[in-house]
C-alpha positions, 0 to 999 in steps of 0.5 A: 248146102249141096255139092253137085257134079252133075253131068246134064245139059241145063238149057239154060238160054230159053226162047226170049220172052216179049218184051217192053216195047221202049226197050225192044226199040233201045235193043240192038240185035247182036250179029254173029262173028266169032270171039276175038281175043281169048287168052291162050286160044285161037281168034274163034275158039269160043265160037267155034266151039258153041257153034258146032255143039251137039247139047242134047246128048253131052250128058257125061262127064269126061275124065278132066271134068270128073277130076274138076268135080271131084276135085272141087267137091273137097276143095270147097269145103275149105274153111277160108270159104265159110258156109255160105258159097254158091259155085258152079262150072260148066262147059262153054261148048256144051252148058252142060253142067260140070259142077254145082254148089248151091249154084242158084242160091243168090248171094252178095255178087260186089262188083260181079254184078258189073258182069249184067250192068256191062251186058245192058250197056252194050246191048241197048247203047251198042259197042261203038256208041260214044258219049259227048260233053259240049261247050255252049254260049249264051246270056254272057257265059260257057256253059260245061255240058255233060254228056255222062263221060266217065273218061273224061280228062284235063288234057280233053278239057283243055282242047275244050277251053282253046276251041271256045277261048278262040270263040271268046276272043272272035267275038270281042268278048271282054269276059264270060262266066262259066256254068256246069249243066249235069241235067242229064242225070236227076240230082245224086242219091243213095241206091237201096243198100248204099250209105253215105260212107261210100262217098267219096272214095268208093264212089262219088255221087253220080252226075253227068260231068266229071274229070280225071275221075276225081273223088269229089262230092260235086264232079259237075262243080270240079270239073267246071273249075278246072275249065274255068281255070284253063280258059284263063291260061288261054287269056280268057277272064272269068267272072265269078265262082263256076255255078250249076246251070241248065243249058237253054237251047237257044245257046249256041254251040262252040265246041264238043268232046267225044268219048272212045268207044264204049266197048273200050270203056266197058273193058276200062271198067271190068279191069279195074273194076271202077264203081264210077263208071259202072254207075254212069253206064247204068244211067246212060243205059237206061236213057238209051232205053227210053227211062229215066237216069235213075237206080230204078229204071236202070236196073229194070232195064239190065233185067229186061235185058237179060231175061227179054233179049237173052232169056237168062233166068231171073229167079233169085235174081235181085239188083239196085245198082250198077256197080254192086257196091249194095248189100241189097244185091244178090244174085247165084252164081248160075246167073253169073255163069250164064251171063258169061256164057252169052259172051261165047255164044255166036248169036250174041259175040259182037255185041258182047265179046268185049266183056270177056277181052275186059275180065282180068287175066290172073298175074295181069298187072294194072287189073285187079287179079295183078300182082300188085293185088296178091292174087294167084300167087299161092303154090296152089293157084300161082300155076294159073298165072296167064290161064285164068281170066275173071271179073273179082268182086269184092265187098265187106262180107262178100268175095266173088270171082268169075270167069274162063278157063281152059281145063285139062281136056282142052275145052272152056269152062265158064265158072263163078264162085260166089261166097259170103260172111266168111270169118276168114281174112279177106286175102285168105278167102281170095287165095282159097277162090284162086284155087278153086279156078287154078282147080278148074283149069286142072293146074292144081291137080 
């Protein structure tokens, strides 16, 4: 392995390539507005920043990015950090590079792979974009259609089965049966790298209708229960056990759910790093791009995304989910920087600034770099609390972090630091990364 302060502009954002068609058809152009939102800055300060660059030329390391690589230099050969890391740093105005290690050596990203699933969605689908579950009627039953809402919940439900209770008893019905119809979404499988222990508490078979987000094996069947049940407390009868069934199209329409918008969800998921969400937006993402809903076509169209749209480097580059939840995934902590630093470029900001405002603050309760979770709490890394704002990874032999700070020259760094097969425990790898973003930031002098 090889610690590199180096000290040149990377380039890294080439010209686009061309891309598939289906997909340059799905692909929304980002329009240019500055960054809203960052921690501890102005409204514009990313933007700024990456506006007025000069790259060619910032070449040197000022004396607070010396200090950050030097620093660093030592501080990754902890032992809590095993032997196998891929870290880098660099300079969200200039993408000079302040520091590499390994950092185009591809490893196990865990929910860091979020990061490039988040980027596909609201570029194909668009920040504003909303999903919608529908009631239909026809042959004697409701039919719960599905629309791949993840935030779905019983008090939405509930306004669902009054609107269609109404409808019910307008039309002198005595009773209806109660069908799911989750057709949008092939029947569930196992992504390469998954195994059938994730199921269900780090992750629910993914279908297109759930409620409250429930861990169950059928979400579609759960979530046609809990209809069925609050049409009855609306004085409707219910014949028979709630069944799958696909919606035909001359049913007729009776009553329909919208979402919030996706750039709420996506920040929801980056917070709390939610496996279920994540995999649903790659399905939706993949219809918005013309594909199929599947693990496939999904993550072909987060690559084209990311190497057509906005010329991220691909190499080493390896996805089969959306959630990062496969021991098959692997990508180097330089894509994860570089997928970063498009959120704090002008060009591409509207589109995606709403996952940096969705990336965990350090000391942030409710998030996954919260107290509640023992993260920057260390007499290294507890000065960071508030500075820091990262998207966590965590798997059984992987522990990632990446994100932003502002270091001791004033300026945003982007960094990610990515480690696997450690032997350490893994609250001792996750204090040991906290400082290193607490070294980055130059709190932990």
């Amino acid at each position: 392995m090889s610690s590199t302060p180096l000290s040149g502009a990377r380039g890294r954002h080439r010209k686009p390539r061309e891309m598939n068609p289906a997909v340059r058809r799905a692909l929304l152009v980002a329009a240019v507005a500055p960054v809203a939102g960052t921690i501890l800055a102005g409204p514009s300060a990313f933007a700024a920043e990456k506006a007025t660059a000069t790259k060619a030329g910032a070449t040197e390391l000022d004396p607070a990015e010396q200090q950050i690589a030097d620093n660093l230099n030592t501080r990754v050969q902890d032992a809590r950090l095993g032997t196998t890391f891929s870290g880098v740093v660099i300079d969200a105005k200039s993408d000079k590079q302040v520091w590499g290690h390994d950092a185009e050596t591809a490893l196990m990203p865990a929910s860091n792979a979020k990061l490039a699933t988040s980027t596909a969605a609201l570029t194909v689908l668009g920040p504003s974009h909303r999903f919608t579950t529908k009631v239909v009627y026809g042959d004697g039953a409701l039919t719960l259609v599905g629309g791949g809402d993840r935030t779905l919940t019983s008090a939405d439900l509930q306004e669902l089965a009054k609107t269609a209770a109404a409808g019910v008893k307008a039309a002198g019905l005595a009773s209806v049966k109660v069908n799911v119809d989750d057709s949008l979404f092939p029947e569930p499988s196992l992504a390469t790298g998954w195994n059938d222990g994730y199921y269900p508490d780090n992750i629910a078979p993914v279908r297109a209708l759930v409620v409250d987000g429930h861990g169950v094996m059928d979400t579609s069947l759960d979530a046609g229960q809990v209809f069925a049940k609050l049409l009855t407390e609306q004085g409707v009868t219910v014949d028979g056990d709630v069944a799958h069934a696909t919606a035909a199209p001359t049913d007729v329409p009776v009553a329909r759910h919208t979402s919030g918008k996706l750039s709420e969800i996506v920040k929801t998921m980056l917070k709390t790093s939610d496996n279920n969400i994540a995999e649903t937006l790659l399905r939706m993402t993949a219809l918005g791009a013309g594909r199929p809903a599947t693990f496939e076509d999904g993550t072909a169209v987060v690559r084209d995304v990311l190497g057509y749209r906005y010329g991220v480097s691909l190499e080493n580059f390896e996805i089969h989910d959306g959630s990062g939840l496969s021991r098959a995934d692997k990508i180097p902590a330089q894509t994860l920087a570089d997928i970063l630093d498009l959120t704090t470029d002008p060009r591409y900001s509207h589109t995606l600034k709403y996952i940096k405002d969705g990336l965990p603050v350090a000391g942030e309760a409710g998030a996954t770099l919260g107290p509640e979770w023992g993260r920057f709490d260390t007499p290294d890394s507890s000065c960071a609390v508030g500075k820091v704002m990262a998207k966590t990874g965590t798997l059984t032999g992987a522990i990632a972090l990446s994100g932003f700070t502002q270091a001791q020259d004033g300026r945003w760094k982007v960094f990610s630091f990515v480690e696997n097969n450690s032997t350490a425990a893994p609250g001792a790898i996750k204090d040991a990364m906290d400082g290193l973003a607490a070294t980055v930031n130059g709190c932990w002098a």
